[in-house]
Structures are given as C-alpha cells and as structure tokens.
C-alpha positions in Angstrom: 8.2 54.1 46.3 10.6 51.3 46.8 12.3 52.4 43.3 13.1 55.5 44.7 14.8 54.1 47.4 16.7 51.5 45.5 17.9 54.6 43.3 19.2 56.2 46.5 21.0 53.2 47.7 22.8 52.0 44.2 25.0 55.7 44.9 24.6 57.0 41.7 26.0 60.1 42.0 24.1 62.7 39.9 20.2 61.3 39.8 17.3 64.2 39.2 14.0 63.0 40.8 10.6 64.5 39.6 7.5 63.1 41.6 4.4 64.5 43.0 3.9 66.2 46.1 1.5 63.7 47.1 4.7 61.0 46.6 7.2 63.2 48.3 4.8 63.1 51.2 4.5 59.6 51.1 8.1 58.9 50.9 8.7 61.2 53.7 6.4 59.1 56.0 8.1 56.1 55.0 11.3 57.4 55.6 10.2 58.4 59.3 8.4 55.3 59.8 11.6 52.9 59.2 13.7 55.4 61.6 11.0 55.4 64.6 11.2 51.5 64.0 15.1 51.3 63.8 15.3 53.4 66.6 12.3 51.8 68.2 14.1 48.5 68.3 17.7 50.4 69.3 15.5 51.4 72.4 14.5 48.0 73.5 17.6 46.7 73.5 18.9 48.8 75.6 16.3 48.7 77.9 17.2 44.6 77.8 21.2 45.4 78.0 22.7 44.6 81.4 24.3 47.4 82.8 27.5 46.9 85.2 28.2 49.1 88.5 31.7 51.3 88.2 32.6 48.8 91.4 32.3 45.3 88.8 34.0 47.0 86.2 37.0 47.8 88.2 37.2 44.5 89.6 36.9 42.4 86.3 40.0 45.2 85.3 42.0 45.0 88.2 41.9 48.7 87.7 40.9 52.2 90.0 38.8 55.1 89.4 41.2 57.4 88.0 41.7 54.4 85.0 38.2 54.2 84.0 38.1 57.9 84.0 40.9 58.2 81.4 39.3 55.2 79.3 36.3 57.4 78.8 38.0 59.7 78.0 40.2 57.9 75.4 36.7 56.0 74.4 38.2 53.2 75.4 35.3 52.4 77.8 31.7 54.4 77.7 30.3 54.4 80.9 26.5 55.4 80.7 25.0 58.0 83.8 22.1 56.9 85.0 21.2 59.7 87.8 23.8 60.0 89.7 25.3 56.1 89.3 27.6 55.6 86.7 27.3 52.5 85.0 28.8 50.6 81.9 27.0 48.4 79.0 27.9 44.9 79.0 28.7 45.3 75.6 31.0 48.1 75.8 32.6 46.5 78.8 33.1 43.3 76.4 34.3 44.9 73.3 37.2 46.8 76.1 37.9 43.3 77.3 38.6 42.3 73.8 40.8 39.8 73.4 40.7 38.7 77.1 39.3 35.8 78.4 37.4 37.3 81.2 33.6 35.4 82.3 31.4 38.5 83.6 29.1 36.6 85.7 25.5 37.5 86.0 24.6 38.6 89.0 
C-alpha cells in the first residue's frame, strides 16, 4: 500500500492505477486512519492552546473594540467564539504581534 502512496506524492501527472477492490478498501481505511490521527492531534492541541480574553488582547495592542473588529475582518487577527466570549489563540495573537517585542504573560 505504501507504493501507492509514494506514486501519489512523487506528482506524476498522468498515473493509471489497477488494484483490487479488496486493496482499494484497504487503502481507503488507511487514508481515513492518518486523517482521524492528523486531525486527532490538531484537536489536542488546541484543547492545550491558551486562549486570551478580547480585554488582554486589547491591552497588549493598545487598541479598542472597533480595531479588533476590523482585524478580523482583514484576518489580521482570528478571534475564536466560545459561547458567547470571544477569545483569541495565543498563537494567532503572536503571529499579529509579529515583529514586536511584546511578553504575553501567563496568567
């Protein structure tokens, strides 16, 4: 099965595949095995991502509501709803910070 695979990720352009049904099947598992685990381990860390309130993120920006509001809608800055709350990764709050040197303190 894993020659199949290496065939799809060299990019050859034109490739004709004949296999059993029985091999299609197991390919097929595979395939949705590796994304439940991909996505399996996306979830996790998530779960383990600190999340900062609307209220820090101003702060660490020196900037208002109607700022972050356009930044999302520029994805500039993803906030995440939770409920009701709005909240921000701490990555996506980093990678807005950029090339600023600004310490987000843990809480």
């Amino acid at each position: 099965m894993q020659d199949l695979l290496d065939i799809l990720n060299e990019g050859r352009a034109h490739v004709k595949v004949e296999m059993s049904a029985e091999d299609l099947k197991a390919f097929s598992e595979d395939l949705i095995r590796r994304a439940k685990d991909e996505l399996g381990s996306m979830v996790e860390a998530a779960k383990k991502e600190r999340m900062l309130t609307k209220t820090e993120v101003k702060e660490l920006f020196g900037v208002c509501d109607a700022t972050l509001w356009h930044w999302a809608n520029k994805g500039i800055l993803k906030p995440v709803k939770t409920g009701n709350k709005i909240m921000y990764p701490e990555y996506e709050v980093r990678k807005a910070l950029g090339q600023r040197n600004i310490n987000i303190q843990a809480p």
